[in-house]
C-alpha positions as CSV (number, residue, x, y, z in Angstrom):
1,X,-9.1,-12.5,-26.2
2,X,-9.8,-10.2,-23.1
3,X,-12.1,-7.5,-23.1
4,X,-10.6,-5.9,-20.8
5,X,-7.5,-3.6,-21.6
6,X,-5.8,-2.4,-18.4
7,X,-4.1,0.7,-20.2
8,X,-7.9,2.0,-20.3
9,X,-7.1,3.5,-16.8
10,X,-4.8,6.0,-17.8
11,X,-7.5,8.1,-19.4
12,X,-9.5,7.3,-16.0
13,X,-7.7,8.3,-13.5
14,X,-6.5,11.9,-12.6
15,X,-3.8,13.4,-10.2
16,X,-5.3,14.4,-6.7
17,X,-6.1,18.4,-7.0
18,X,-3.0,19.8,-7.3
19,X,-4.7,23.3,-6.8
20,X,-5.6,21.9,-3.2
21,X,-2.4,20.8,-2.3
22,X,-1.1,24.6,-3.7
23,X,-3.7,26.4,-1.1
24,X,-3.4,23.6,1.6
25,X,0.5,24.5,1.4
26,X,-0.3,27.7,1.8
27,X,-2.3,27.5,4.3
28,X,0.4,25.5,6.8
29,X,2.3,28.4,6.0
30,X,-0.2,30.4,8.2
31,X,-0.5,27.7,11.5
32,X,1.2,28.6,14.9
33,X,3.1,25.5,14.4
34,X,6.6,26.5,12.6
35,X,6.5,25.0,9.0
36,X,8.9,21.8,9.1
37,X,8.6,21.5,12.7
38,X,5.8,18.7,12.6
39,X,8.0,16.9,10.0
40,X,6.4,14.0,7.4
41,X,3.7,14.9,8.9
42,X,2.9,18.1,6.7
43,X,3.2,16.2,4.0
44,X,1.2,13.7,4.7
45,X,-1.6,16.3,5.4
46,X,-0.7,18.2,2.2
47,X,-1.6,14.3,0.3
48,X,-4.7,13.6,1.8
49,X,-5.7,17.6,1.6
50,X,-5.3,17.1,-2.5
51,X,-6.5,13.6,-1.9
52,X,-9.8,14.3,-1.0
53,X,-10.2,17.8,-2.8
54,X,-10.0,20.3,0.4
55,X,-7.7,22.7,1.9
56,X,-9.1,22.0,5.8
57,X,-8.2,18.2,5.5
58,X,-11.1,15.9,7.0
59,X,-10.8,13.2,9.7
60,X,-10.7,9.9,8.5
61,X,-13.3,8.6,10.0
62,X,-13.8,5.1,8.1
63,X,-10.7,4.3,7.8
64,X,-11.0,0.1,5.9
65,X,-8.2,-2.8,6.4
66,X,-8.7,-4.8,2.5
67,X,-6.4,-8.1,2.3
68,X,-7.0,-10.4,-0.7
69,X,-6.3,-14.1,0.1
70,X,-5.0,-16.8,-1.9
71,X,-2.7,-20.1,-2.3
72,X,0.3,-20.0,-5.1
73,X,0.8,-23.1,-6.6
74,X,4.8,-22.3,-6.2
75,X,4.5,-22.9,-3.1
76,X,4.2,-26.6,-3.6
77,X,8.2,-25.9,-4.1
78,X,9.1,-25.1,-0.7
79,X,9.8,-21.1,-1.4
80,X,7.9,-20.4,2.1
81,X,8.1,-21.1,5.6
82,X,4.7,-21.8,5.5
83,X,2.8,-25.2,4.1
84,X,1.6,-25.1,0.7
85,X,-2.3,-24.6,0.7
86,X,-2.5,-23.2,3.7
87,X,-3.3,-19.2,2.9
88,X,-7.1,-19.9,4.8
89,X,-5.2,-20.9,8.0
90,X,-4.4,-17.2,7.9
91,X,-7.6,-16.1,7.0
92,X,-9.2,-18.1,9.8
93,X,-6.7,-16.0,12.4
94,X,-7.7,-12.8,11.1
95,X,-11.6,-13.7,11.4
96,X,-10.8,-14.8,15.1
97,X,-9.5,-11.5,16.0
98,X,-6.1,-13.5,16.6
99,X,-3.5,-12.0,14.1
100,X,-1.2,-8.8,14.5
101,X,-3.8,-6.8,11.6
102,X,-7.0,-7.9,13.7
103,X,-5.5,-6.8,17.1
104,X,-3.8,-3.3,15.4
105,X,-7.3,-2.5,13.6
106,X,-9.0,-2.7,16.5
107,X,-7.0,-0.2,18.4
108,X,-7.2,2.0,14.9
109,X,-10.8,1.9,14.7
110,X,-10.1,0.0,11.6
111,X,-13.1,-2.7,10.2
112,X,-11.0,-5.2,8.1
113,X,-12.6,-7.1,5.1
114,X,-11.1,-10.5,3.8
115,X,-11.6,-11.3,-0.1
116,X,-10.9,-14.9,-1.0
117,X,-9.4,-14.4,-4.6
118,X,-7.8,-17.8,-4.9
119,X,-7.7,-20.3,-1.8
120,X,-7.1,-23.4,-2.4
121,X,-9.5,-25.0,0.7
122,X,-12.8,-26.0,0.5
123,X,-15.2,-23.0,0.8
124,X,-17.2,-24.4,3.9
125,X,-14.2,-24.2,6.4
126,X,-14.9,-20.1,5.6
127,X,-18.1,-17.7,5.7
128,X,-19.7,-16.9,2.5
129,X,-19.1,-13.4,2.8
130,X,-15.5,-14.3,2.8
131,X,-15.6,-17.3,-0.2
132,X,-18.2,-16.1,-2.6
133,X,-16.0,-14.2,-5.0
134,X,-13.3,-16.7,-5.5
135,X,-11.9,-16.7,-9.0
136,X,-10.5,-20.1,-9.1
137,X,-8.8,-23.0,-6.4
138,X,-5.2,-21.9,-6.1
139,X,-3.1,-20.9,-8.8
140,X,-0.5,-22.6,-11.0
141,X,3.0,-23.2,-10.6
142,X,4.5,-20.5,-12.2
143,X,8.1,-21.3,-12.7
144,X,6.2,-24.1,-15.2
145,X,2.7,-22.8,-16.0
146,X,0.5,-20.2,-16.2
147,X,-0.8,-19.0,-12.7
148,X,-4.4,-18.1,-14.4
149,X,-6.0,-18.8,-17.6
150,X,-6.5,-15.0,-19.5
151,X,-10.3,-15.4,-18.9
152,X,-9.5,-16.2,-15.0
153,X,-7.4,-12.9,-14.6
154,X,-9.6,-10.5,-16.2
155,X,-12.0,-11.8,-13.6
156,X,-9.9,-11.1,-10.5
157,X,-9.4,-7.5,-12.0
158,X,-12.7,-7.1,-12.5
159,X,-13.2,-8.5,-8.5
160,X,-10.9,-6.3,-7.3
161,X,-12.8,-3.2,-9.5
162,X,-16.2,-4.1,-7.7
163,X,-14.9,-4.1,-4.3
164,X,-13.6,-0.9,-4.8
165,X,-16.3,0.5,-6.0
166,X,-18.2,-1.2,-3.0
167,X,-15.7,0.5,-0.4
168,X,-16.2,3.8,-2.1
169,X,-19.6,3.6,-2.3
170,X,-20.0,2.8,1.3
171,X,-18.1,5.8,2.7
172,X,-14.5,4.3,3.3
173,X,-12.3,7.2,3.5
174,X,-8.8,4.9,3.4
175,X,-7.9,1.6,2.6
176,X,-5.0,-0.4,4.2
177,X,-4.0,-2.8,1.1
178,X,-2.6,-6.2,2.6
179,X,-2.8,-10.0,1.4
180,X,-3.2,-13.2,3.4
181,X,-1.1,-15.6,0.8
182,X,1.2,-18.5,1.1
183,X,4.1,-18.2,-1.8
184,X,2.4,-14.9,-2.6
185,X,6.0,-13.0,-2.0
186,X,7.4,-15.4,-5.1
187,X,4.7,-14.1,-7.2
188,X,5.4,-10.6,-6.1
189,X,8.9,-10.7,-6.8
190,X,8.6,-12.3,-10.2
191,X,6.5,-9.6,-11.3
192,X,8.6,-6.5,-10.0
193,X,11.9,-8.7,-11.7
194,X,10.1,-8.3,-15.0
195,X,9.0,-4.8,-14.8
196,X,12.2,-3.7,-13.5
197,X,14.4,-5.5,-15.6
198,X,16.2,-7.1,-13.2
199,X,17.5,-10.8,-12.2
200,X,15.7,-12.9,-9.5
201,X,18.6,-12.4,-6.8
202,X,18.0,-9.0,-6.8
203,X,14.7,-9.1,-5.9
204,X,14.5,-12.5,-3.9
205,X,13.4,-12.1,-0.6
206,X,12.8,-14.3,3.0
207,X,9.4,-13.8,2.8
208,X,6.7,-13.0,5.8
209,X,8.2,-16.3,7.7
210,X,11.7,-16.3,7.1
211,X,12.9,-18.5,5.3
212,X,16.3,-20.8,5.4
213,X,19.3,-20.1,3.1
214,X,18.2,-23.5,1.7
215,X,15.0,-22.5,0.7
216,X,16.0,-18.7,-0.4
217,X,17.5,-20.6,-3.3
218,X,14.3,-22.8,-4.4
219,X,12.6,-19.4,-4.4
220,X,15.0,-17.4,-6.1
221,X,15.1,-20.8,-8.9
222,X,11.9,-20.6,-9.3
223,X,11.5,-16.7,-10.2
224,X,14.6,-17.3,-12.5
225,X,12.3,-20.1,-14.1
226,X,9.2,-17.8,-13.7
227,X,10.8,-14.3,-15.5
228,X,11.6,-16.6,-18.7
229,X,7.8,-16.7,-18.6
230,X,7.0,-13.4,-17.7
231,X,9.4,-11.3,-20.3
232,X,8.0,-11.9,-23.4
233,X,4.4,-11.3,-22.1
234,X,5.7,-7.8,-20.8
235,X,3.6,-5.8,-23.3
236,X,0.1,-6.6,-21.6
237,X,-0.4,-6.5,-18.0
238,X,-3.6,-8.6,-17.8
239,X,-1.3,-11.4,-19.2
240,X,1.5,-11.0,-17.4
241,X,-0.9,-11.2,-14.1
242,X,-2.2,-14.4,-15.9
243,X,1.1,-15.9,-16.3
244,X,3.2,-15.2,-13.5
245,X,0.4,-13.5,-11.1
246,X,-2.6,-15.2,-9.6
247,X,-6.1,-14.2,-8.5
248,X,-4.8,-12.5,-5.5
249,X,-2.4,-10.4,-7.4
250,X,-4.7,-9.5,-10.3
251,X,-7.7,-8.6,-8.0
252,X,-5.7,-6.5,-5.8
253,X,-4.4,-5.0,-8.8
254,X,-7.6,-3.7,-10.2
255,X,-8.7,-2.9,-6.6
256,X,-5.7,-0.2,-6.8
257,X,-6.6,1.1,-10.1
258,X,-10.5,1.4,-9.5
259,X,-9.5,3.6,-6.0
260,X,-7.6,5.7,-8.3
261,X,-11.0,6.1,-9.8
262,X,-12.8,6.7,-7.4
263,X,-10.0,8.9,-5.7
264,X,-9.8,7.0,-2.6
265,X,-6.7,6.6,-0.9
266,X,-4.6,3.7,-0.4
267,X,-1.9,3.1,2.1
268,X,0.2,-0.1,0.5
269,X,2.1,-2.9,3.0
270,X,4.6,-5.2,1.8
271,X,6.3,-6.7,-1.8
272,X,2.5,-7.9,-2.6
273,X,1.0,-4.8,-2.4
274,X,4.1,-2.8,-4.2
275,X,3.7,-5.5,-7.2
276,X,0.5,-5.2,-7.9
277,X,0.9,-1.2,-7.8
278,X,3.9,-1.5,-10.2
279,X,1.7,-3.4,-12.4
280,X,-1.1,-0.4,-12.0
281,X,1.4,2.4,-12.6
282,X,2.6,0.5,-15.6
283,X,-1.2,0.9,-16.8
284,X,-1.7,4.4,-15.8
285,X,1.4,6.4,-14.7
286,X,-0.9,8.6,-12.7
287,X,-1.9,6.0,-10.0
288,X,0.6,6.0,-7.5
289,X,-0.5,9.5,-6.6
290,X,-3.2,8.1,-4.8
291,X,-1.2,5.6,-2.9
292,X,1.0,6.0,0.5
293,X,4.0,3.3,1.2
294,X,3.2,2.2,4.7
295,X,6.5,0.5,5.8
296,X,9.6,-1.1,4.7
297,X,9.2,-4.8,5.0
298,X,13.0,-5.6,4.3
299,X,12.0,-7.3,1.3
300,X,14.4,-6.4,-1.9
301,X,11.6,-6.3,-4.5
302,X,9.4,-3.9,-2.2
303,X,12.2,-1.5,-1.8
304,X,12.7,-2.0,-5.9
305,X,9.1,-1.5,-6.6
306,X,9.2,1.8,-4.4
307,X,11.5,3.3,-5.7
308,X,10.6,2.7,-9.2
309,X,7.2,4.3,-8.6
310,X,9.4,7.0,-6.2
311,X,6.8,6.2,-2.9
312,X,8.6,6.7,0.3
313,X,7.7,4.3,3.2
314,X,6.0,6.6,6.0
315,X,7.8,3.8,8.7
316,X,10.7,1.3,8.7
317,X,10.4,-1.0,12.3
318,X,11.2,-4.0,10.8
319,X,7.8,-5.6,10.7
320,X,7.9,-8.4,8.0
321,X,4.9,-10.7,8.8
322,X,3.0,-9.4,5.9
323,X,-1.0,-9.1,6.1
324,X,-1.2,-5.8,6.0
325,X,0.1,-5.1,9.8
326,X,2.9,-2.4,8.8
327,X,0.7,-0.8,6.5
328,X,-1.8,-0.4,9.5
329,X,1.3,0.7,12.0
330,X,1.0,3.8,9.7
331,X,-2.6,4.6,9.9
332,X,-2.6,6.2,13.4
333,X,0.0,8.5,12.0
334,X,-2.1,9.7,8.8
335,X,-4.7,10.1,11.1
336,X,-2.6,12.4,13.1
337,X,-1.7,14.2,10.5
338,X,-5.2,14.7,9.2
339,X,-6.3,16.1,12.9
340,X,-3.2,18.5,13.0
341,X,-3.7,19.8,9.3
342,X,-7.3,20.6,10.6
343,X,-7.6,21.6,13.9
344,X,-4.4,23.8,14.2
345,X,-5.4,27.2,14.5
346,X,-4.3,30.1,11.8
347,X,-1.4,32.8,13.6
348,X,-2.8,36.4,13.9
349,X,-1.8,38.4,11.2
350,X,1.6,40.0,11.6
351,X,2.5,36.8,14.2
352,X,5.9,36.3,14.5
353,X,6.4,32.4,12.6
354,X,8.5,31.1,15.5
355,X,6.5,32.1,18.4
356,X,4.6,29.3,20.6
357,X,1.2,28.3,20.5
358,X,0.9,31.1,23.9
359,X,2.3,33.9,21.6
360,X,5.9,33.3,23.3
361,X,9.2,33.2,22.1
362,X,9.4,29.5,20.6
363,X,13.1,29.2,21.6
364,X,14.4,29.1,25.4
365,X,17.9,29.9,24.6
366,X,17.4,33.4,23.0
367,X,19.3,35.8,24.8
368,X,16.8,38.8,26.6
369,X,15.9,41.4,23.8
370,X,17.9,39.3,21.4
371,X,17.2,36.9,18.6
372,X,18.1,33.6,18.4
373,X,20.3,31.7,15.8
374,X,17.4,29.9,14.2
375,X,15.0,33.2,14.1
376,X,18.3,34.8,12.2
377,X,16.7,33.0,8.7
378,X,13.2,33.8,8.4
379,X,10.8,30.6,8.2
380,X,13.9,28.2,8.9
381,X,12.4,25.6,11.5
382,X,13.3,25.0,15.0
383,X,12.5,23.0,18.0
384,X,12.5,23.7,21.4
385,X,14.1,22.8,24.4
């Protein structure tokens, strides 16, 4: 019996200040930009305002790239593009600076940690920092058998709670949530197929490397096999992680919850990432306040999972190689959003809302001494020419 009862959370975690957001509202109201003329990104602004408890939003300055590795034992049915076992081949291209997250955080500003959860290679082909909190080799086949023993799970939750706390702890302002995992996606979409009541075609996807037609049907078999598994465990999440999880999945699932804690913000990337934070908002309703949708992957479950937890993607370009990368696409534009929600200066009282920055007219196309059509409806935006 686990010691650890993930509904716990929902006494832990609280809504970002709505108070904040109120006056931070407010005070976009007052900028010389029209409201509704900088688009998603007022909203954006207006998140991370109630996010970290203050009207004048702060840059993020420590912005952190998280991705939890580990091997799927489903994989060993040829769901993925990718060879079974081979989860540290992607670890080892993100450590060499040589993947699409490692080149994109560097032009962020973005430090990016790797957390070997469950990879099933031997721990001296990686550094220790890397290796030294891995729960278990691999994880089971989960159309047949448990991914993790109940003991094994709690443990990946309670990974993913420490290095949370140790982000928090060491200043990181924002987490981009990504995984490094080879039949990870199966996993994923086994778990959102349970929680949404759903069948496997629905939420069967080509995965980061697509996938043949030939294959799309062993992987949408196996989560048909898996969800006979995974429904009657529905009433506990630690044991539906257990059974048709893995130590990826459960650690990046008590990451999410213990940054709702600790009220950091999280922006989310693919079906992995919108799995695990299904599973958290089926522990504590309240967490997916604290959570940004980076990107549609064009994976069905993703989209599901969204929509479920009502998270819009910030972008949609079609990225699907996983890893994190189209969560990171997004940072640059939170960070934009977090410069413009501060640095905008306040109109002088009695300002007309739709003049420029300079004081002038904001559209060309008003008639001298006139008013223009979109000045007719006070505070409707407008752009100019």
């Amino acid at each position: 019996m686990s010691s650890l009862n993930l509904d716990d959370f929902s006494d832990l975690i609280e809504r970002p200040d709505g108070g904040v957001r109120r006056d931070a509202e407010e005070r976009r109201e007052r900028l010389i930009v029209p409201p509704g003329a900088l688009g998603r990104l007022d909203e954006l602004g207006e998140w991370l305002s109630a996010a970290q408890a203050s009207v004048r939003v702060k840059p993020i300055e420590r912005p952190r790239v998280v991705l939890f590795a580990a091997d799927h034992g489903v994989a060993e049915l040829g769901v993925s593009a990718r060879p079974a076992g081979g989860a540290h081949r992607l670890v080892r291209a993100v450590l060499d600076g040589e993947s699409p997250v490692a080149v994109l955080a560097r032009r962020a500003g973005a430090t990016v940690r790797v957390v070997d959860a469950g990879l099933d290679c031997d721990p001296e082909l990686l550094p220790e920092d890397v290796v030294r909190h891995r729960v278990r080799r691999g994880s089971g086949r989960i159309d047949v058998e448990d991914a993790l023993t109940l003991d094994e799970a709690e443990r990946a939750v309670r990974l993913g709670m420490a290095i949370a706390d140790e982000e928090a702890d060491s200043g990181t302002d924002l987490v981009v949530l990504g995984d490094l995992s080879v039949g990870g996606t199966t996993a994923a979409a086994t778990l959102i197929a349970a929680l949404c009541g759903t069948d496997a075609s629905v939420v069967t996807g080509r995965g980061g490397a697509p996938i043949d037609d030939l294959a799309w049907m062993r992987k949408c078999a196996a989560i048909r096999d898996a969800l006979r598994r995974a429904r009657p465990v529905l009433g506990d999440q630690l044991e539906l992680l257990a059974t048709v999880g893995g130590a990826d999945l459960a650690a990046a699932t008590g990451f999410l919850l213990q940054c709702a804690v600790r009220r950091t913000p999280v922006i989310l990337d693919g079906v992995v990432s919108a799995a695990c934070a299904l599973v958290g908002q089926r522990a504590a309703f309240r967490a997916p306040d604290w959570w940004l949708a980076g990107q549609v992957s064009g994976e069905p479950g993703q989209a599901k999972a969204l929509d479920r937890m009502a998270l819009n993607p910030v972008l949609d370009q079609g990225v699907t190689v996983g890893e994190g990368t189209g969560a990171l696409l997004a940072l640059p534009l939170v960070q934009a959003a977090a410069a413009l929600a501060a640095e905008l200066p306040e109109r002088e009282p009695g300002a007309d809302t739709a003049a420029g920055p300079d004081g002038t007219g904001g559209d060309d196309d008003a008639p001298p001494g006139g008013t223009s059509p979109g000045e007719a409806v006070a505070g409707t935006a407008h752009t100019t020419d």
